[in-house]
C-alpha positions in Angstrom: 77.0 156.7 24.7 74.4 154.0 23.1 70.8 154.9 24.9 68.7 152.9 22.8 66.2 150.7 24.0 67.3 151.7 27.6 65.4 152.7 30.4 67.4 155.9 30.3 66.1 156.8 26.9 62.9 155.9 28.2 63.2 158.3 30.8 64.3 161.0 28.8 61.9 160.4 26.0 58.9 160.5 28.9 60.6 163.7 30.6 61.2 165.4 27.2 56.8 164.6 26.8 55.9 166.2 30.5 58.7 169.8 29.6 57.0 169.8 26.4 53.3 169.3 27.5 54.0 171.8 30.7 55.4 174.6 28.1 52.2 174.4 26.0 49.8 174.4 29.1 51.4 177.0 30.5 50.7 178.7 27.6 47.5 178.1 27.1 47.4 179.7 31.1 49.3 182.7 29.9 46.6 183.4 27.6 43.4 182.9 29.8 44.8 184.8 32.8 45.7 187.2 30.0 41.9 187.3 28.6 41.6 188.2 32.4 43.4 190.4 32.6 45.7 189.7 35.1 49.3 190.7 33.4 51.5 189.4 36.0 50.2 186.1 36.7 50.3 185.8 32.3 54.2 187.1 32.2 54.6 184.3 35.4 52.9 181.5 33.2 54.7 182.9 29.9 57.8 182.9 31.4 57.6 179.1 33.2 56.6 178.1 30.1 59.9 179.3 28.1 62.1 177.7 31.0 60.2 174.5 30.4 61.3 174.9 26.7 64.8 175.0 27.3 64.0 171.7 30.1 62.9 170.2 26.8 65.5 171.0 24.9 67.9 169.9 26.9 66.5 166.0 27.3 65.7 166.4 23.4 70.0 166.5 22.8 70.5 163.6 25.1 68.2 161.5 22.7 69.4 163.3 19.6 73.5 163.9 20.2 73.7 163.8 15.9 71.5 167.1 15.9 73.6 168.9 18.3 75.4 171.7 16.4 78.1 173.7 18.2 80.0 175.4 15.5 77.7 175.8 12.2 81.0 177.3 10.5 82.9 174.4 10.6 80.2 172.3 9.3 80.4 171.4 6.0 77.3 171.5 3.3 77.0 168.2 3.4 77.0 167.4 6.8 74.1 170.1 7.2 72.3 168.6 4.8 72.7 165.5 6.7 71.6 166.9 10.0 68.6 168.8 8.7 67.3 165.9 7.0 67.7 163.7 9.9 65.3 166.5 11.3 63.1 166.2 8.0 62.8 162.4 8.7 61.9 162.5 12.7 59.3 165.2 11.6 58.0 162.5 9.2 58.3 159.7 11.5 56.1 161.8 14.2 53.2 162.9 11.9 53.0 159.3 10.1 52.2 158.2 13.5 49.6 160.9 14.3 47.8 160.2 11.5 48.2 156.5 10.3 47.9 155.2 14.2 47.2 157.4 17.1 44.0 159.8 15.9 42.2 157.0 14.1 42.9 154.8 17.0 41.6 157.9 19.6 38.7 158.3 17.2 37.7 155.0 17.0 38.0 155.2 20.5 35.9 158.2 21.5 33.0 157.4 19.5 33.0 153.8 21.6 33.2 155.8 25.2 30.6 158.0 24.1 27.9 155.3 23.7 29.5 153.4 26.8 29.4 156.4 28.9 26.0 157.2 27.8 24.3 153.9 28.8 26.5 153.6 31.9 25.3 157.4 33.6 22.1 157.6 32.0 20.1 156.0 34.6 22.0 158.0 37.8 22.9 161.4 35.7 21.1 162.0 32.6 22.5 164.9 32.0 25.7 164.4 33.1 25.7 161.8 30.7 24.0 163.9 27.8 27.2 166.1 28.7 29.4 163.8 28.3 28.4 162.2 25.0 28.7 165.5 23.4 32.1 166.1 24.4 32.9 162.3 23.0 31.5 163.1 20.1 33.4 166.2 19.6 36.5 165.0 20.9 35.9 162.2 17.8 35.5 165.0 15.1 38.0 166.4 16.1 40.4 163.6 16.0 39.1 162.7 12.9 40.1 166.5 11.8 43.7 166.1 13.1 44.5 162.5 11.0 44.2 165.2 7.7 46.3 167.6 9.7 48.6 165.2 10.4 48.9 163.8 6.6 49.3 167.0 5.5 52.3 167.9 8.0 54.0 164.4 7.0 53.6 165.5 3.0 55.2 168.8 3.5 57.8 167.6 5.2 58.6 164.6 3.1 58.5 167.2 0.1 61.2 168.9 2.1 63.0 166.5 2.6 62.9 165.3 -0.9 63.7 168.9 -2.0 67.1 169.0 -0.1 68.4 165.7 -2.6 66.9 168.2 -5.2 63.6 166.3 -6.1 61.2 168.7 -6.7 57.7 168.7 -5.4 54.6 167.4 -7.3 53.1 170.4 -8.9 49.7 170.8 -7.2 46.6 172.9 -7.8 43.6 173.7 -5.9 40.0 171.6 -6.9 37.2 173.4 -9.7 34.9 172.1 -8.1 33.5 173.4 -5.4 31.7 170.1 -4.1 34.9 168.7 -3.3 37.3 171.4 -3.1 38.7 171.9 0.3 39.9 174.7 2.4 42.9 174.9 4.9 42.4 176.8 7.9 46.1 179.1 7.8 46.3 179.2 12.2 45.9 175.5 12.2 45.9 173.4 9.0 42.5 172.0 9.7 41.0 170.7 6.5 37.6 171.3 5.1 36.1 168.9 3.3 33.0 169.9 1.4 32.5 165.9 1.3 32.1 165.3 5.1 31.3 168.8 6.1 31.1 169.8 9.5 28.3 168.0 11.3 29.0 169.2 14.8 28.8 172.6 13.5 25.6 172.1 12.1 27.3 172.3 8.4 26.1 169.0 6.5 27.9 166.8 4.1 28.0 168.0 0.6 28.3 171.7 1.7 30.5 173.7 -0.5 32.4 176.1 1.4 31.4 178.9 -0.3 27.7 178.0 1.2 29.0 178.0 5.1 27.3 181.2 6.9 30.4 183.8 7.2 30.2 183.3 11.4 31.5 179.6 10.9 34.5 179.0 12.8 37.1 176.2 13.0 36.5 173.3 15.1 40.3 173.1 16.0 41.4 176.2 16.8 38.4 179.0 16.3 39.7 180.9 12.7 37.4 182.5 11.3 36.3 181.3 8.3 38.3 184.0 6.3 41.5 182.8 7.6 40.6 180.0 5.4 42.3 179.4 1.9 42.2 176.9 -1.4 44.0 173.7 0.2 46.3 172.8 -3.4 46.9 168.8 -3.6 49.4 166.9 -6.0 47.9 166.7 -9.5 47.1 163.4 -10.5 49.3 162.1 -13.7 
């Protein structure tokens, strides 16, 4: 059955969105009532969230029949090859998106609802408004942060990709010097650019990482800086 461009793939693509956005808030809940230590209501949230998974899953193979495998024995190499690369090239498709269109679009967008906001509350809530302007402004680093992220997931999996038609990757080597060598952050993949720094952290442009105070953390996800290691690009021919 043909469900392209139907309201049915529609649906399923919105449903497969909400299973997959409900598994990773639930989550995020199993973790805080965890921090609280409240066990139960954690394994109740962890749990959910799993079932939501398999919710997901399910409305995933309706969109995707070609990367349903039943019997991985009977599959030949080739058609394996086939079905992981159609993987490799939806991976690909999802992360050019992230970072060529939806995070510079959301970043471009926060910065303008930061001023907007500001001058609309200021007058009734000033620091309500003072409030919200910093989160803006962090929700715009932060975005801008993910649009490397997201580059960085579509290179590594076009590599793969490229790597199962036996192309090998670009050989690639971390930066000498340390005003533009950058660090990747291992939990999350969060860049660090000496070049832009970290403003909202209080760590200027043009600061080498080496020269970030040891309690620095990651604006994504909270790493310490430690976790942190040489990010290696493609050398230039």
């Amino acid at each position: 059955m043909d469900l392209s461009n139907s309201n049915t793939a529609k649906n399923l693509e919105a449903a497969f969105g909400g299973e997959s956005m409900a598994n990773r808030k639930y989550l995020f809940f199993a973790e805080v009532t965890r921090q609280l230590g409240m066990g139960d209501l954690s394994k109740l949230f962890r749990e959910t969230a799993n079932q939501e998974t398999e919710h997901a899953f399910a409305h995933f193979r309706l969109l995707h029949p070609e990367l349903v495998v039943d019997n991985p024995a009977a599959l030949s190499d080739e058609e394996k090859q086939a079905i992981a690369a159609r993987c490799l090239e939806l991976a690909i498709e999802g992360e050019t998106y992230e970072y060529t269109t939806m995070y510079p679009e959301f970043e471009a967008q926060a910065k303008g609802d930061r001023d907007a906001g500001a001058a609309a509350e200021f007058a009734a809530q000033a620091a309500e408004s003072a409030e919200h302007a910093v989160n803006f402004r962090k929700a715009a680093c932060n975005f801008g942060f993910l649009t490397a992220i997201e580059q960085h997931h579509a290179q590594q999996y076009t590599e793969a990709l490229n790597g199962l038609s036996g192309i090998a990757p670009a050989p690639k080597a971390a930066g000498s010097d340390p005003a533009t060598q950058k660090w990747i952050c291992r939990q999350c993949s969060m860049i660090y650019d000496p070049v832009k720094g970290d403003p909202d952290s209080g760590i200027a442009a043009g600061t080498p990482f080496e020269a970030i105070p040891d309690d620095w953390k990651c604006p994504i996800c909270g790493a310490e800086k430690k976790l942190f290691v040489p990010y290696e690009e493609a050398i230039a021919a």
